[in-house]
C-alpha positions in Angstrom: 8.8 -37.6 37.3 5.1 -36.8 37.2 4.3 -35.0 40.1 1.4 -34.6 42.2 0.9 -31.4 42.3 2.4 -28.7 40.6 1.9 -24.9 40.5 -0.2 -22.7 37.5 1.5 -19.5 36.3 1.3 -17.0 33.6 2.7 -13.8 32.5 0.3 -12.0 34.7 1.4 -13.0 37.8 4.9 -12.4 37.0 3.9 -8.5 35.8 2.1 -7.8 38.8 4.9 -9.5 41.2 7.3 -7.3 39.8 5.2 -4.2 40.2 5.1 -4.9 43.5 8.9 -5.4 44.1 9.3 -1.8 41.8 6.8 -0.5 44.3 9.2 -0.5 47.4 6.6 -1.8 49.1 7.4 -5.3 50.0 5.2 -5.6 54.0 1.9 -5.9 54.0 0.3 -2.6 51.9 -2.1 -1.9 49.2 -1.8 -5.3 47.6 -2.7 -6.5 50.3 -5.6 -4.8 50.7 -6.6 -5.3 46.9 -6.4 -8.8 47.6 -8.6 -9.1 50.6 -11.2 -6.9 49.0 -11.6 -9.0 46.0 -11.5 -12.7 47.7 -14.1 -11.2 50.2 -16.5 -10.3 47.0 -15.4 -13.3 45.3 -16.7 -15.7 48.2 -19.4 -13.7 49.7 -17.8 -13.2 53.5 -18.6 -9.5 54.6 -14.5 -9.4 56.0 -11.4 -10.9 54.8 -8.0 -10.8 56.4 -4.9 -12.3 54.7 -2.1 -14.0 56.5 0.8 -16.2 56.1 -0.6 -19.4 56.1 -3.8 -21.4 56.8 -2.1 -22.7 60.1 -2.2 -18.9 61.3 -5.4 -18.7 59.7 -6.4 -21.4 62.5 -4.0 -20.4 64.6 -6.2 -17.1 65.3 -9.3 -18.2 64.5 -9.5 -20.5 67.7 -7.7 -17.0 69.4 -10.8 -15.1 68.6 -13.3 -17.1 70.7 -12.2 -16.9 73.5 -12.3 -20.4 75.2 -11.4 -21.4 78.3 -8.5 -24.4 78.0 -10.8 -27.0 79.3 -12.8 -26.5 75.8 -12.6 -29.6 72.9 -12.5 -29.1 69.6 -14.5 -31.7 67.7 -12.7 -32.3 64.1 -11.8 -35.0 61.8 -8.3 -37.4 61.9 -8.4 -38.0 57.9 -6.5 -34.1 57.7 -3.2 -32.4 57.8 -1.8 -31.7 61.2 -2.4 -28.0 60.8 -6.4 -28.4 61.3 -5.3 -29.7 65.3 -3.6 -26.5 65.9 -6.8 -24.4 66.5 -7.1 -26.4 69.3 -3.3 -27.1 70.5 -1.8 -23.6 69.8 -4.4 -22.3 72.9 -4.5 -25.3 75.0 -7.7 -26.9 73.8 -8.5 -30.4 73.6 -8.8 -32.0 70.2 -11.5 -34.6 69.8 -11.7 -36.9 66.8 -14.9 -37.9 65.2 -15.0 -40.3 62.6 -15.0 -40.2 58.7 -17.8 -40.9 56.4 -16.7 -44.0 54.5 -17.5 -42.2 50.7 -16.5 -38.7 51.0 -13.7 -39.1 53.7 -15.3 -36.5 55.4 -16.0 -35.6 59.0 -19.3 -38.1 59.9 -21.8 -35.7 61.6 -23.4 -38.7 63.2 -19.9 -39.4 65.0 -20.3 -35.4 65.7 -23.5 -35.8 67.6 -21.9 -39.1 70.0 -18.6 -37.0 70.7 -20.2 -34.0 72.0 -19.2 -33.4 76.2 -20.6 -30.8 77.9 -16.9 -29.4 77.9 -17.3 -29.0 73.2 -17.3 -25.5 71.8 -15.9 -25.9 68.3 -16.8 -28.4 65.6 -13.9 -28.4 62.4 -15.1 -29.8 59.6 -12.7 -29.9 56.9 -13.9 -30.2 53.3 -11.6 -33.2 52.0 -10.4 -32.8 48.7 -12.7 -30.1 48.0 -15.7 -32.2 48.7 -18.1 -29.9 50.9 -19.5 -31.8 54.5 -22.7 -32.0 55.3 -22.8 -28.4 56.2 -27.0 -28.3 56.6 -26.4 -31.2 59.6 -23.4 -29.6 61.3 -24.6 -26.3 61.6 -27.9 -28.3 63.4 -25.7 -30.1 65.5 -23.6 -26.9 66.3 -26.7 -24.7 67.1 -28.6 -27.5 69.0 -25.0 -27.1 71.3 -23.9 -23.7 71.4 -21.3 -24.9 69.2 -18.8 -22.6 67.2 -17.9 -23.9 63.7 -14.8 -23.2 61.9 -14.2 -24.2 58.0 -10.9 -25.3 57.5 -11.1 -24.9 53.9 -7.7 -25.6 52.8 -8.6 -27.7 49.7 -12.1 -25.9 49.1 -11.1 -22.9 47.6 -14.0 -21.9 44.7 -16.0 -25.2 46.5 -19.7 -25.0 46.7 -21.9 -26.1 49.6 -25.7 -26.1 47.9 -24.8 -22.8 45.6 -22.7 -21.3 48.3 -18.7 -20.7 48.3 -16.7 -23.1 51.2 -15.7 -21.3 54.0 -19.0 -18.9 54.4 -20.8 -21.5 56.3 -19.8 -21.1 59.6 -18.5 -18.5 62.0 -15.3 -18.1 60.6 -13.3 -20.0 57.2 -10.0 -20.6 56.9 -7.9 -20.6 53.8 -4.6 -22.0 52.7 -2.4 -20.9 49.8 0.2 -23.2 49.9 2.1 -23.7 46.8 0.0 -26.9 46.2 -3.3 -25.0 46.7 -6.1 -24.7 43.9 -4.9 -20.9 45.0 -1.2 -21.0 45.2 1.0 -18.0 46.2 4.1 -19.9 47.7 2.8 -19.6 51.1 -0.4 -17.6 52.4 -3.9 -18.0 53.9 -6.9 -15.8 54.7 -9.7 -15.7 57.1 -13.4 -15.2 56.3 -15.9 -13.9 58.5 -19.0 -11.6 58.3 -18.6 -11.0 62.4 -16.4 -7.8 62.7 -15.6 -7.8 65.9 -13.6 -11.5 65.0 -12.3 -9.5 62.0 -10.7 -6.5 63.7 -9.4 -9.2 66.8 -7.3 -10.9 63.9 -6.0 -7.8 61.9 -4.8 -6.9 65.3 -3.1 -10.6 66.3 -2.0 -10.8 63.2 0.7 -8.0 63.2 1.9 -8.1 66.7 -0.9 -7.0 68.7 -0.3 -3.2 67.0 -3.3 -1.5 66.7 -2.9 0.8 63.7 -1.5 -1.4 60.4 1.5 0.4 59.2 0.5 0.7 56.3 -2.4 2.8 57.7 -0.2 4.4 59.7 2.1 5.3 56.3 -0.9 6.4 53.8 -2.9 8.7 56.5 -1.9 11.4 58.2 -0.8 10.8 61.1 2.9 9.9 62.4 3.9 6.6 61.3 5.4 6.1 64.9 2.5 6.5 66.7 0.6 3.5 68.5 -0.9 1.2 70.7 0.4 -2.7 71.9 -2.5 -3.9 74.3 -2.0 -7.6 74.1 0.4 -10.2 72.7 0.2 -10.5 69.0 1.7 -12.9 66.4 4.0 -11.9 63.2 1.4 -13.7 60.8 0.9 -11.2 58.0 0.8 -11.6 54.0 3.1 -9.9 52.4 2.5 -7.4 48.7 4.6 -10.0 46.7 2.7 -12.9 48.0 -0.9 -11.2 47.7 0.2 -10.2 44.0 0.4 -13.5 43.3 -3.0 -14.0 45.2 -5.0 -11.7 43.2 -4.0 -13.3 39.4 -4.5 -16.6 40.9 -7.9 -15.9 42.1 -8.8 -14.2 38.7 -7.5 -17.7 37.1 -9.3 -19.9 39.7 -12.8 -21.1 37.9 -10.6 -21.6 34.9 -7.8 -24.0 36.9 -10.5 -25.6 38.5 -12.9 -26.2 35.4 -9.4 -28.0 34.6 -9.1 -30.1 37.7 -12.7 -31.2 36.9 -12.3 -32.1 33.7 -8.7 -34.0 34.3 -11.2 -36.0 37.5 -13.7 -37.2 35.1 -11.1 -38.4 32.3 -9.7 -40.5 35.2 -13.4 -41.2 36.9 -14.6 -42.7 33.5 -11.0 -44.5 32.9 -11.2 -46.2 36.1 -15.0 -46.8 36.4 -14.8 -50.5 35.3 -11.7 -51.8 37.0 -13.1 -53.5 40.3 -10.6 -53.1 42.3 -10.5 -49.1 42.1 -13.1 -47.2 43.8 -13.4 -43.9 42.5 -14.3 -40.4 45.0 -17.5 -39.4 44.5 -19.8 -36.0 44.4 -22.5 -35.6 46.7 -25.2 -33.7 44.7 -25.1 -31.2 47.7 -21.7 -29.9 46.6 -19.7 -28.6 43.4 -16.2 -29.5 44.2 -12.7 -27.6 43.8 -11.1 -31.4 43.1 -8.2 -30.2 45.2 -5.9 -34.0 45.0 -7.8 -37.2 43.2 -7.9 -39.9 45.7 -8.8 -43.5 44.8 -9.3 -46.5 47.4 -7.5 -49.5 46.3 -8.4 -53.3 47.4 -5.0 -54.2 48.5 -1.5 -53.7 48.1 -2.1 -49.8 47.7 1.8 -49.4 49.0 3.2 -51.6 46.2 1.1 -49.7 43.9 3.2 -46.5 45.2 6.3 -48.3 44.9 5.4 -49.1 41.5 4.4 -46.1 40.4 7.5 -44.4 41.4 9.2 -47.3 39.5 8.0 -45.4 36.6 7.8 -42.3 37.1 4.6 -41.1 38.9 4.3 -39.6 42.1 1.8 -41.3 44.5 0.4 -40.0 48.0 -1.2 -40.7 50.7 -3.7 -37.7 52.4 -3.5 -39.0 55.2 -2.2 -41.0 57.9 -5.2 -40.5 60.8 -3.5 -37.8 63.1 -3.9 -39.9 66.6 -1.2 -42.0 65.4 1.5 -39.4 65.5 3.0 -39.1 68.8 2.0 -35.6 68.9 -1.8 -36.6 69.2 -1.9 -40.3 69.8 -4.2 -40.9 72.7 -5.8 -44.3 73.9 -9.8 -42.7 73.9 -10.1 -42.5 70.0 -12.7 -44.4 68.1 -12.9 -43.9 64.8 -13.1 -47.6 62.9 -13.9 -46.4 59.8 -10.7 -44.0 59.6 -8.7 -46.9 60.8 -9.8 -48.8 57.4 -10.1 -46.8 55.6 -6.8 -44.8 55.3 -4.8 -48.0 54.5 -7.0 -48.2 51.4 -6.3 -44.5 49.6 -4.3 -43.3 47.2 -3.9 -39.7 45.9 -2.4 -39.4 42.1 -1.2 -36.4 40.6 -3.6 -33.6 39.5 -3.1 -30.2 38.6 -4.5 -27.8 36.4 -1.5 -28.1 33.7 -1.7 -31.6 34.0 -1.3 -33.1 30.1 -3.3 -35.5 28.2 -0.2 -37.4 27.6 0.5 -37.6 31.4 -2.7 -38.7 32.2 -3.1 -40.8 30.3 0.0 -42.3 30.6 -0.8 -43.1 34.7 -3.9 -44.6 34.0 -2.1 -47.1 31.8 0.6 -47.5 34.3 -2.1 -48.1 36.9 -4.0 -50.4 35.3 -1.5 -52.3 34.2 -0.5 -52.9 37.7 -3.8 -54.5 38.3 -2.7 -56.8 34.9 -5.7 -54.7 33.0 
């Protein structure tokens, strides 16, 4: 079975993995702290603080600004759940705007006829790697005294007009899942260039302990000795994972150079068959090409069935989020979400990807269509 995504390793990662292991130091310690240093030069953020995922990574990033719980957080429905949980995980109101009908991303028009005087956060999240219109959100936010945070899950090495994903508003957020362009198992970070968000986070994210024991390890002072002045959270990255982290980010241009290459053999496959609509790149952006999503005319769910029939995984990213009972609420209005999500279809892509597999599920899909 093709799947549709599937992790990138080397020899490197495994030597540097096992360092860590022989190190004895398993917490979160000196690779960790390599690992930060080098994703915050690699993306241009003045601080970087790894966690254990990007839902902590929102998690605390909707901690940090310290809104009242009548505050809504504008963001799109076309996501995974995790991008809500800014909002849910301190008792803010999501909001959904609606979906530009191309990109699949967050509609900044919708933005601007969503806004309440109760708004304080606007989460775009960069679909696919595709960057949103960041130039018209960031008006819209500072028109409002609006926060915005980047929930750039599938935009790791994405650019936004030259600049990386996830510098372009007050705070990015980062997932390493093990499907990620940047895949330790599990992991996220956060970007900032504020450093009183930065410290606020390093703090949440071990407990509410205010010296890293790490820190507390290396220096000299005892290892026993500090301060807990607030609830904290058990969301830090770990050596083993963050050694991982730090070949993967040295590999990343190259896997995604891949992922770009494996998008246009399928772009330029697909380009004449009329009832496939292919994504498209905004000359604003340079994309990461997280998941390759098509939008079908019809019968996109026999197409699934079919090409599990022989062999090839077929997704769906996603199922708008107000339809789970978790979020489903009577006051959304987003019609082109509603028609659009019945029409895509993600296939497999990842940077190891073969010609002989791609090839093989563009023939399989086209001859579904009786190409």
């Amino acid at each position: 079975m093709i799947p549709l995504f599937r992790p990138s390793y080397t020899e490197e990662e495994i030597k540097l993995v096992s360092e860590a292991i022989k190190s004895h130091w398993w917490g979160c310690g000196p690779q960790v702290k390599k690992f930060e240093e080098e994703f915050r030069n690699y993306i241009g953020s003045k601080y970087a603080v790894a966690l254990n995922s990007c839902t902590a990574a929102l998690h605390l990033a909707g901690k940090v600004l310290n809104l009242t719980p009548k505050a809504e957080v504008i963001t799109t429905p076309i996501t995974f759940v995790s991008t809500t949980y800014l909002a849910l995980y301190n008792n803010l109101k999501v909001v959904f705007a609606d979906v530009e009908e191309d990109t699949l991303n967050i509609d900044p028009s919708d933005i601007e006829k969503k806004i309440t005087e109760n708004t304080k956060v606007i989460v775009p999240v960069h679909y696919g790697g595709h960057c949103c219109d960041m130039d018209a959100i960031r008006k819209i936010a500072e028109e409002n005294n609006l926060f915005v945070v980047e929930d750039a899950a599938h935009a790791m090495g994405s650019l936004y007009k030259g600049k990386k994903a996830g510098t372009l508003g007050d705070i990015g957020c980062f997932s390493f899942q093990a499907v990620k362009n940047l895949a330790t198992g599990d992991g996220g970070m956060i970007a900032t260039n504020s450093k009183e968000f930065a410290d606020k986070i390093k703090k949440l994210r071990w407990l509410g302990i205010n010296r890293e024991t790490f820190d507390r390890t290396e220096r000299d002072v005892y290892s026993w000795e500090y301060a807990i002045d607030e609830v904290g959270y058990k969301y830090q990255m770990t050596d083993i994972l963050a050694s991982i982290g730090r070949i993967q980010l040295k590999r990343l241009e190259e896997m995604n150079k891949k992922r770009r290459e494996l998008t246009r053999i399928y772009n330029e496959a697909f380009e004449n068959v009329e009832w496939i609509e292919t994504p498209v790149e905004k000359n604003y952006t340079y994309s990461s090409n997280h998941n390759y999503v098509i939008k079908v005319e019809k019968n996109r769910d026999k197409l699934i069935d079919y090409l599990k029939s022989k062999e090839i995984t077929a997704g769906v990213h996603y199922l708008p989020l107000y339809k789970h009972p978790v979020l489903k609420t009577k006051k959304v209005n987003c019609p082109v979400a509603e028609r659009v999500w019945k029409r895509i279809l993600t296939l497999p892509l990842f940077p190891d990807m073969t010609m002989e597999e791609i090839n093989y599920i563009i023939k399989t899909v086209k001859k579904f269509g009786g190409e």
